[in-house]
C-alpha positions in Angstrom: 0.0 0.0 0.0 2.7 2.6 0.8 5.9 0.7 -0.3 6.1 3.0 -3.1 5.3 6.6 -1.4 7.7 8.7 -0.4 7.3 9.3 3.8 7.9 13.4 4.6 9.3 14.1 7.7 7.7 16.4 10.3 9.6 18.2 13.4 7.3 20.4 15.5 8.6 23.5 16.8 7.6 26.7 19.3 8.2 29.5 17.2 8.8 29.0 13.2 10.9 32.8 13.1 13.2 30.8 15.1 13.2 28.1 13.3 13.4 29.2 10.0 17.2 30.6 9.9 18.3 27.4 11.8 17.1 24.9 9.0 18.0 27.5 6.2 21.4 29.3 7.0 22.6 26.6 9.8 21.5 23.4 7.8 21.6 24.5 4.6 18.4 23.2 3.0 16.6 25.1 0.7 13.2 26.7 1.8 10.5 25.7 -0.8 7.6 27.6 0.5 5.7 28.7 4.0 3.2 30.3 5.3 2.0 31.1 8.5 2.2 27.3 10.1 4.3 25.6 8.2 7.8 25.9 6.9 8.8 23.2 4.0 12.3 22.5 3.4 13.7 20.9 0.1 15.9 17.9 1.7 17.4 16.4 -1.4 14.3 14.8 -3.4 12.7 14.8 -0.2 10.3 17.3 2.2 11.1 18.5 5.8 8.0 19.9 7.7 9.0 22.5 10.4 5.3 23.2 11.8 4.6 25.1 14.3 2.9 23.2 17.8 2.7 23.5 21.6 4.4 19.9 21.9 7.6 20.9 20.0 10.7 19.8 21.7 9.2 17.0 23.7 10.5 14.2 21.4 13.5 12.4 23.3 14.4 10.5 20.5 15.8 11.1 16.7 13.4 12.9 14.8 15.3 13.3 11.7 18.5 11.2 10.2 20.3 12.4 7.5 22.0 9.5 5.7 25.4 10.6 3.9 28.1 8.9 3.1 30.9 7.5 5.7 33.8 9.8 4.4 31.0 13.1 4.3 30.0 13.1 8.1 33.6 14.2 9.1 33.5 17.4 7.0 29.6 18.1 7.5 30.0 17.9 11.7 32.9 20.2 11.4 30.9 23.0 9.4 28.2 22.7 11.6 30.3 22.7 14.6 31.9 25.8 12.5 28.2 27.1 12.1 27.3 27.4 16.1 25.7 23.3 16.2 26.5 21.6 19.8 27.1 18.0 19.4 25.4 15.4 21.9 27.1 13.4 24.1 25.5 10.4 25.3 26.7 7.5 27.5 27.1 4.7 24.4 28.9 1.3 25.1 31.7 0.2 22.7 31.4 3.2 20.6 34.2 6.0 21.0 33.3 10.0 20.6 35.5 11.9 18.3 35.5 15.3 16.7 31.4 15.3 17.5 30.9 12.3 16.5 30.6 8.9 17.7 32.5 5.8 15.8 31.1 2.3 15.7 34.3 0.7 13.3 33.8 2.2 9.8 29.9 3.7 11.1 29.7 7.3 12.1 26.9 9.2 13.5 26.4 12.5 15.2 23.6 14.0 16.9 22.9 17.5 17.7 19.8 19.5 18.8 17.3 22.0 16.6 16.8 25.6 18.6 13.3 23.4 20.2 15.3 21.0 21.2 14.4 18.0 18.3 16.8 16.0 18.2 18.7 15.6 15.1 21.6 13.5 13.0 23.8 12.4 10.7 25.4 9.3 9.8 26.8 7.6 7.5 29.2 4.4 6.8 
């Protein structure tokens, strides 16, 4: 039924002024329209709702994972980090944090909050 339909992914937040430069000019992605409730970022081929809701924030797990290749995470965390983005430490067995990152052999991910306090990532292998 839905194997071949494209999900979007939605990240609720407080205020969409605040918002809106953190997704654009922090992130990088491409703002393809708005209006007063909604915020839609181009993500590659895909969507990213920023909507506006009194529940923003409350998520204390990944809301969105940006998949990129192994040798791209390196350079991407270190223009975020360049860019103002906190990496997330968390206590994580056999894994070993480096450079905002956490490596799992030839598997990297790091995760890092939006101004609402969605968690978010990258990772790649």
């Amino acid at each position: 039924m839905l194997e071949n339909k494209e999900p979007i992914a939605t990240v609720a937040v407080r205020e969409l002024a605040k918002a809106k430069p953190f997704y654009r000019d922090i992130l990088g992605l491409k703002l393809a329209d708005e209006n007063s409730e909604v915020l839609t970022f181009a993500a590659g081929q895909f969507r990213l709702f920023v909507y506006r809701s009194e529940f923003a924030g409350t998520n204390q797990a990944t809301a969105v994972t940006w998949a990129v290749g192994g040798d791209e995470v390196a350079p991407i965390v270190r223009e975020l980090g360049r860019r103002g983005v906190e990496f997330e430490r968390y206590d994580i067995p056999n894994a070993r944090f480096e450079d905002g990152m956490y490596v799992f052999g030839e598997f990297r991910v790091a995760w890092f909050k939006d101004p609402d306090g969605n968690i978010l990532s990258i990772n790649g292998m």
